[in-house]
ROPAGU-778869 format. One line per field, with one value per atom (N, C-alpha, C, O): residue number from 1; residue in three letters; atom name; x negated, z negated, y. Coordinates in Angstrom, 2 decimals, m for minus. Example, Ala and Ser with C-alpha at 12.3 -4.5 7.8 and 13.67 -1.06 7.14 Angstrom:
2
num <- [1; 1; 1; 1; 2; 2; 2; 2]
residuo <- [ala; ala; ala; ala; ser; ser; ser; ser]
atomo <- [N; CA; C; O; N; CA; C; O]
u <- [m13.19; m12.30; m13.20; m14.24; m12.85; m13.67; m12.90; m13.41]
w <- [m7.80; m7.80; m7.80; m8.46; m7.08; m7.14; m7.87; m8.04]
v <- [m5.69; m4.50; m3.30; m3.32; m2.25; m1.06; 0.03; 1.14]
END
This chain:
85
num <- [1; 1; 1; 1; 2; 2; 2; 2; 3; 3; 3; 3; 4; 4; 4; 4; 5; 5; 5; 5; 6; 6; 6; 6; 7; 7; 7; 7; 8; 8; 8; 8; 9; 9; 9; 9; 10; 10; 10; 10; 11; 11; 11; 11; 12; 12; 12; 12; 13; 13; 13; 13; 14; 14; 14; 14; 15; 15; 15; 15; 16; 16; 16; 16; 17; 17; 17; 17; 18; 18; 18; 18; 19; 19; 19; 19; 20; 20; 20; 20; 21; 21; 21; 21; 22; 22; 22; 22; 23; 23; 23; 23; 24; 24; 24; 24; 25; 25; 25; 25; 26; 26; 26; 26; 27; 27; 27; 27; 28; 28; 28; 28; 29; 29; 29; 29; 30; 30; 30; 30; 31; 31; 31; 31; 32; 32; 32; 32; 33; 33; 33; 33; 34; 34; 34; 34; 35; 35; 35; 35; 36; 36; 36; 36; 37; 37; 37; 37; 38; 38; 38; 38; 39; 39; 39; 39; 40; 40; 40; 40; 41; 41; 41; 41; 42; 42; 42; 42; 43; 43; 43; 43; 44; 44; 44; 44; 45; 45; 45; 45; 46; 46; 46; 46; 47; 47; 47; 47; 48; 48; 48; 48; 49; 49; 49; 49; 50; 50; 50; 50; 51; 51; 51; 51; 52; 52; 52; 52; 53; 53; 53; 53; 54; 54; 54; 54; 55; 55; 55; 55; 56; 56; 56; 56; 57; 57; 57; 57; 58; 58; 58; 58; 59; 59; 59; 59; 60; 60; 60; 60; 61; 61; 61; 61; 62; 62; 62; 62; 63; 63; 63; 63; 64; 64; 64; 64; 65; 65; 65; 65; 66; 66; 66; 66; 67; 67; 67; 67; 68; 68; 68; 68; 69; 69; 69; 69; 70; 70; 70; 70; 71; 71; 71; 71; 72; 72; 72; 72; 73; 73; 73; 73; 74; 74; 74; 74; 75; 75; 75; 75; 76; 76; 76; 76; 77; 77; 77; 77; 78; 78; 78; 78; 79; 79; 79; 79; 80; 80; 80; 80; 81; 81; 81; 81; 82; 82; 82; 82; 83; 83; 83; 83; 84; 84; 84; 84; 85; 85; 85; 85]
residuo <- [unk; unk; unk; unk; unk; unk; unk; unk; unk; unk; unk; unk; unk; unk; unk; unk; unk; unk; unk; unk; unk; unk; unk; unk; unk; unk; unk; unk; unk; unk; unk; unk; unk; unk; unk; unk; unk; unk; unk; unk; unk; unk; unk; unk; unk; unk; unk; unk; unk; unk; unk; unk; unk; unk; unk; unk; unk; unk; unk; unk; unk; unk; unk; unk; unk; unk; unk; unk; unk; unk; unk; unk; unk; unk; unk; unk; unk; unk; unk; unk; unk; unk; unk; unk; unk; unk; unk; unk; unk; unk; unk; unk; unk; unk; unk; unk; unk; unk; unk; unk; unk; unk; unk; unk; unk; unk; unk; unk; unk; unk; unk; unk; unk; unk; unk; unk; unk; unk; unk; unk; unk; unk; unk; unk; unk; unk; unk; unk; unk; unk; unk; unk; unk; unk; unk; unk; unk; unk; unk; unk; unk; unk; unk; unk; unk; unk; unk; unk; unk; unk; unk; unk; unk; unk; unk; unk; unk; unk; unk; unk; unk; unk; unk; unk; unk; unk; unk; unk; unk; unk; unk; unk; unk; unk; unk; unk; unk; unk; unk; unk; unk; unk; unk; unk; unk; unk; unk; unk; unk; unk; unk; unk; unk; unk; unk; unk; unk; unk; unk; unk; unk; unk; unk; unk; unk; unk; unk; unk; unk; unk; unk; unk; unk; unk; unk; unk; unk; unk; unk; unk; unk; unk; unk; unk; unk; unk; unk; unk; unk; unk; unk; unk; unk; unk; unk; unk; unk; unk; unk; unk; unk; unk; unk; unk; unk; unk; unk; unk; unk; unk; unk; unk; unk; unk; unk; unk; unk; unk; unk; unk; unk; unk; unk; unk; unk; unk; unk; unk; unk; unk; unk; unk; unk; unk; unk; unk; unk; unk; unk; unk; unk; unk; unk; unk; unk; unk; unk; unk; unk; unk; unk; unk; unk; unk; unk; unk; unk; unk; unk; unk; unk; unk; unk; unk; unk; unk; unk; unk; unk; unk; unk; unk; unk; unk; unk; unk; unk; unk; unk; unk; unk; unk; unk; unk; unk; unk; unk; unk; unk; unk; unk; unk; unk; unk; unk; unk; unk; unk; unk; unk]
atomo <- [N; CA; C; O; N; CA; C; O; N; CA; C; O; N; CA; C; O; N; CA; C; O; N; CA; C; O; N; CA; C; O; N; CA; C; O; N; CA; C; O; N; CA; C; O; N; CA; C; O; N; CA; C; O; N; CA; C; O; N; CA; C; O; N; CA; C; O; N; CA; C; O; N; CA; C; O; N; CA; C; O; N; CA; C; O; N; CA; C; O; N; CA; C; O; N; CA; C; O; N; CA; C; O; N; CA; C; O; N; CA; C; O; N; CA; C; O; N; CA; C; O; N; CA; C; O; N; CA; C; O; N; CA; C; O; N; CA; C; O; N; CA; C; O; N; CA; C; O; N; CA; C; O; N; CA; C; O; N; CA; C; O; N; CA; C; O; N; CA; C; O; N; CA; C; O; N; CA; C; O; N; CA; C; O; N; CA; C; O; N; CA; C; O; N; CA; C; O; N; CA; C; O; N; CA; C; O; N; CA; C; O; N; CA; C; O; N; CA; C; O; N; CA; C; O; N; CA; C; O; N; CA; C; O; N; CA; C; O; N; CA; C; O; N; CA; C; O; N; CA; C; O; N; CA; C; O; N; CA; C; O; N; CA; C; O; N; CA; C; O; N; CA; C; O; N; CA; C; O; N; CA; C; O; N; CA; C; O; N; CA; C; O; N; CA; C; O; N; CA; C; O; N; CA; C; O; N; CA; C; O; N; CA; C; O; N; CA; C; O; N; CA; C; O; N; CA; C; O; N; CA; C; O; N; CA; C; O; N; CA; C; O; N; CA; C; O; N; CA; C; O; N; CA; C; O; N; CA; C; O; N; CA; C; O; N; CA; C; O; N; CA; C; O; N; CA; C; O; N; CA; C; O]
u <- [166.32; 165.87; 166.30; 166.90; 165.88; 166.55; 165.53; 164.30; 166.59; 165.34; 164.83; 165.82; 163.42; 163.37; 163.65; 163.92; 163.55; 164.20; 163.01; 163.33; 161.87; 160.89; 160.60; 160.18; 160.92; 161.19; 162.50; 162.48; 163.43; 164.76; 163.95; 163.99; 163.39; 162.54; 161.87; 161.68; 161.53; 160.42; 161.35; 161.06; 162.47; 163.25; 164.12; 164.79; 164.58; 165.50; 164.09; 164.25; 163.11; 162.22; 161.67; 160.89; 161.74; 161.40; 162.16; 163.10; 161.41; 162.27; 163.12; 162.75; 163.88; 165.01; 164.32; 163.69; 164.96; 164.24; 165.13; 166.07; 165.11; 166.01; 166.33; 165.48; 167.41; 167.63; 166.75; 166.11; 166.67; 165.71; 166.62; 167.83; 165.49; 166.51; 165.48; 164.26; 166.38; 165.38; 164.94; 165.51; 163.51; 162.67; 163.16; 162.74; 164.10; 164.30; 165.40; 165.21; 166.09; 166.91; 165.99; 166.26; 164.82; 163.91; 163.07; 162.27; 163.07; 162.34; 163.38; 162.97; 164.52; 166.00; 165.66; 165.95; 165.17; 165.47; 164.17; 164.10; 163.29; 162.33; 161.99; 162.10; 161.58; 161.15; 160.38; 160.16; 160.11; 159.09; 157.95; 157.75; 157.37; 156.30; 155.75; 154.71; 156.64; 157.03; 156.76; 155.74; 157.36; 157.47; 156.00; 155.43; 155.80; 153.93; 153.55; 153.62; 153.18; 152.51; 152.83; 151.86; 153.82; 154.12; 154.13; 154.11; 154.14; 153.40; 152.08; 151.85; 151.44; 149.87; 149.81; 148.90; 150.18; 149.54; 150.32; 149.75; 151.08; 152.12; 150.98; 150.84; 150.05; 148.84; 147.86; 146.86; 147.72; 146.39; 145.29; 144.15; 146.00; 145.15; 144.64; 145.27; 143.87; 143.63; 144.36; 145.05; 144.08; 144.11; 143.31; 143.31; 142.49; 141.78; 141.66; 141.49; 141.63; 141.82; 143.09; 142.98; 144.49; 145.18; 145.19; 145.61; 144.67; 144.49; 143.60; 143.97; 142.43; 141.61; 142.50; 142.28; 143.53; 143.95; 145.18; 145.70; 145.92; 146.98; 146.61; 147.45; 145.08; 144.91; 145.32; 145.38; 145.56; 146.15; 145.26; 144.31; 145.54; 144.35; 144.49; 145.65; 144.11; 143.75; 144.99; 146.01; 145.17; 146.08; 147.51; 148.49; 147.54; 149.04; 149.40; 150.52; 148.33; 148.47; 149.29; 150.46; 148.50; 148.65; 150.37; 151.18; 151.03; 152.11; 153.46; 154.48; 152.75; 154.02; 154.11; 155.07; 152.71; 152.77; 153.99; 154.87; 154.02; 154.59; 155.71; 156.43; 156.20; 157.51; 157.81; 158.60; 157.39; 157.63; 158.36; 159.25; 157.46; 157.58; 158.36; 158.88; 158.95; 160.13; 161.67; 162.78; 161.38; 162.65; 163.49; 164.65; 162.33; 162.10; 162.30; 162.70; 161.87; 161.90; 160.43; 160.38; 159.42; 158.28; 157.37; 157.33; 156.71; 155.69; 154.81; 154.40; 153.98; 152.38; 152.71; 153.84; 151.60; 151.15; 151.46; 152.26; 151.01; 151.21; 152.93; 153.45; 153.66; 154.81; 156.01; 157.05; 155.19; 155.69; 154.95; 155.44; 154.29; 153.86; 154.44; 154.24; 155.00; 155.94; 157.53; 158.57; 157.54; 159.53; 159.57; 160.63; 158.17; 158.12; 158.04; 158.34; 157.70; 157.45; 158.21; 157.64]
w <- [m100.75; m101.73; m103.13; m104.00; m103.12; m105.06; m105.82; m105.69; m106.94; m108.27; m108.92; m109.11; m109.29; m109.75; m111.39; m111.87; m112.26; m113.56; m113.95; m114.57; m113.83; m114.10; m114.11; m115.03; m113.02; m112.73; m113.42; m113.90; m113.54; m114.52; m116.40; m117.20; m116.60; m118.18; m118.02; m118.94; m116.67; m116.92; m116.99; m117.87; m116.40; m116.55; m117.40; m117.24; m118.54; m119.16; m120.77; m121.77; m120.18; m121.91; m121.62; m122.50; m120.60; m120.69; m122.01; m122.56; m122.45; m123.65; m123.21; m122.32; m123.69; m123.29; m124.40; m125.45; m123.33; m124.06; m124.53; m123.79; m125.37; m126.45; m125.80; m125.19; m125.92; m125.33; m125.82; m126.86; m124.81; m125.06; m126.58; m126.84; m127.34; m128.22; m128.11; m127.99; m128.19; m128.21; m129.06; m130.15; m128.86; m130.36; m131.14; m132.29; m130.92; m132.02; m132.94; m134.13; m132.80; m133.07; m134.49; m135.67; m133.55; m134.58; m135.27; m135.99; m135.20; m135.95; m137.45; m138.61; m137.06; m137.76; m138.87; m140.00; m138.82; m140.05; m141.25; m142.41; m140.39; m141.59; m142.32; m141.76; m143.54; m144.78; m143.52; m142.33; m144.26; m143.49; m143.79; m142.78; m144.61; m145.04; m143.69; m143.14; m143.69; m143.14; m141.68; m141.17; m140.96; m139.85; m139.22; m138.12; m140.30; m139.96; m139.67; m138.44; m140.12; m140.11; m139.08; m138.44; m138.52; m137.40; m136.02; m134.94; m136.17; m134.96; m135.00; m134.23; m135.63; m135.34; m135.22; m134.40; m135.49; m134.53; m133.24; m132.45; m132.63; m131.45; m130.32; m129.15; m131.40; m130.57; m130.71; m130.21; m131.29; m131.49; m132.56; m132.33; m133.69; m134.39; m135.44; m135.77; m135.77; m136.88; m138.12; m138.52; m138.59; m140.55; m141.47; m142.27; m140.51; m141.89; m141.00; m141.89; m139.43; m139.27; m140.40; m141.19; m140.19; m141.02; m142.16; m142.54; m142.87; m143.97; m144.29; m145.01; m143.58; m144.09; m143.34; m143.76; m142.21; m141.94; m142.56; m142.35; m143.57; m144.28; m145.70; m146.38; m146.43; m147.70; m148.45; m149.66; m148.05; m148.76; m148.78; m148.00; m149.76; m149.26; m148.11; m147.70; m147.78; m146.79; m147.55; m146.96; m148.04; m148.74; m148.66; m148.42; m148.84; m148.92; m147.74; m147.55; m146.36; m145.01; m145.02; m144.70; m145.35; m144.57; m145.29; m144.37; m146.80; m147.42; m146.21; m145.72; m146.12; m145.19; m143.60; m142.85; m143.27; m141.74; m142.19; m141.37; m143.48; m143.63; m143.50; m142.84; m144.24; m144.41; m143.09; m142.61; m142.33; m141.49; m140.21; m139.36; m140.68; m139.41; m139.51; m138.61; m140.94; m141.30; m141.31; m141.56; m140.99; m140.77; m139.65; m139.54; m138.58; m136.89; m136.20; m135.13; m137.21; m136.71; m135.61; m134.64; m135.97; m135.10; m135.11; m136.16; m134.14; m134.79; m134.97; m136.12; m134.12; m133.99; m134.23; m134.33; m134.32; m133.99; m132.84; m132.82; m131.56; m130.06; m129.81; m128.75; m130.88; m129.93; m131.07; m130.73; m132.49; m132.81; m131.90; m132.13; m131.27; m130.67; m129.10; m128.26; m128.99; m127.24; m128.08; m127.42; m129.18; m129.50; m129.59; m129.47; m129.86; m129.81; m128.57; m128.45; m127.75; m126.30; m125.18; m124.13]
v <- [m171.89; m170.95; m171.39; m170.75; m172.54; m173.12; m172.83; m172.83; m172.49; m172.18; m173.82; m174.53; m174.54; m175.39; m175.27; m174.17; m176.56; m175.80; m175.08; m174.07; m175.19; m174.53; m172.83; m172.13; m172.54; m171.05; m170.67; m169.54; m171.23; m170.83; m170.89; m169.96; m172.08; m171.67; m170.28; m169.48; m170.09; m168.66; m167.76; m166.96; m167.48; m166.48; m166.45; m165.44; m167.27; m167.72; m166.79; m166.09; m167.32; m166.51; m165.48; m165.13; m164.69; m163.17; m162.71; m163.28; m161.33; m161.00; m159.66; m158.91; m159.55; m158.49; m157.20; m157.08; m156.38; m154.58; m153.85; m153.56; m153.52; m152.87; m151.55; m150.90; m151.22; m149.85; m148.89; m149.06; m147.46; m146.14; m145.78; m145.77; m145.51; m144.21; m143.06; m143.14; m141.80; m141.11; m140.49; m140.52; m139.52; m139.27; m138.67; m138.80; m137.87; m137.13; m138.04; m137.80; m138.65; m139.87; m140.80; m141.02; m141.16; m141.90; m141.22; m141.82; m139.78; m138.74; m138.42; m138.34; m138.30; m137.90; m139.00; m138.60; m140.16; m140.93; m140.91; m141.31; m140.29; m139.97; m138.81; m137.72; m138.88; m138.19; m136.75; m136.97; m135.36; m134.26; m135.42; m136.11; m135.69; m136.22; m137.63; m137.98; m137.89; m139.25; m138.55; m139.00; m137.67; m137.40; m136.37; m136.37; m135.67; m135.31; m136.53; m136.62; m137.53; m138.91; m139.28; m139.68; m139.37; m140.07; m139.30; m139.88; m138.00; m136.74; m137.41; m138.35; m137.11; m137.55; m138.63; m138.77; m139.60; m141.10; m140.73; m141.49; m140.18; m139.93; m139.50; m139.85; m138.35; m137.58; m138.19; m137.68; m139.28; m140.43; m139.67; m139.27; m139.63; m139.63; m140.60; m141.60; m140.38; m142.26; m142.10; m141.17; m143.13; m142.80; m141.72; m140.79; m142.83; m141.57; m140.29; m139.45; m139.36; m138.18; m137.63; m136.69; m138.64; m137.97; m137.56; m136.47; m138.51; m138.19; m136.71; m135.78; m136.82; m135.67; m134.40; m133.26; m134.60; m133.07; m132.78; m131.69; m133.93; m133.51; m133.24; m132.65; m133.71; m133.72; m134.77; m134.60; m135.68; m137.21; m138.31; m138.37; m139.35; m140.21; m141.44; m141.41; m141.97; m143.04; m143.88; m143.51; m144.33; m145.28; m144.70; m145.40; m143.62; m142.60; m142.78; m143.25; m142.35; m142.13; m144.40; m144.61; m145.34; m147.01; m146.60; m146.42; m146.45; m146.41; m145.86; m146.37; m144.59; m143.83; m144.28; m144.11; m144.96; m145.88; m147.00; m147.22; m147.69; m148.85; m148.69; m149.44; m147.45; m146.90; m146.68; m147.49; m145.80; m145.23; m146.63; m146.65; m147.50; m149.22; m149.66; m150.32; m149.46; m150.80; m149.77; m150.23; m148.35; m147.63; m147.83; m148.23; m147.31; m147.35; m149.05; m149.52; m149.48; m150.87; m150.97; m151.73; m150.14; m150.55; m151.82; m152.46; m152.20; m153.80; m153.26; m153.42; m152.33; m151.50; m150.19; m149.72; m149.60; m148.45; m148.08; m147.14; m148.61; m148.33; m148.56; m148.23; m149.12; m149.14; m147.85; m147.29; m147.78; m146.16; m145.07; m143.97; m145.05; m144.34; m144.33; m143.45; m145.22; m145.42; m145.29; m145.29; m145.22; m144.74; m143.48; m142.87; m142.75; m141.30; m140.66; m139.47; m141.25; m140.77; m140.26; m139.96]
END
């Protein structure tokens, strides 16, 4: 049952998973403003839905996504949306 080195490269570059935090944790570090924004993409809503159901423009809504990514430390959309979960 030997590992060849081959199967040790495959297991040696899996990527390791950052511990759970939980939502309210990564909710705690953002702005109210900031944290509407980030409920609704949670419930899948778009940009521009948000925008037209908060009154802001499309550009305000991409600003506070940016903010919101580089707080949380998110890469996507889908994976602020799996730290909220």
């Amino acid at each position: 049952m030997g590992f060849t080195s081959n199967s040790l490269t495959m297991f040696a570059e899996q990527p390791e998973t950052a511990p759970a935090v939980p939502a309210s944790a990564v909710l705690a570090q953002l702005t109210p403003e900031e944290r509407e924004v980030a409920e609704m993409v949670r419930k899948g809503f778009r940009n521009r839905e948000i925008a037209a159901e908060l009154y802001i423009s499309l550009r305000t809504v991409e600003l506070r996504l940016t903010h919101i990514y580089r707080k949380v430390g998110a890469r996507s959309r889908s994976h602020l949306a799996s730290l909220l979960n």
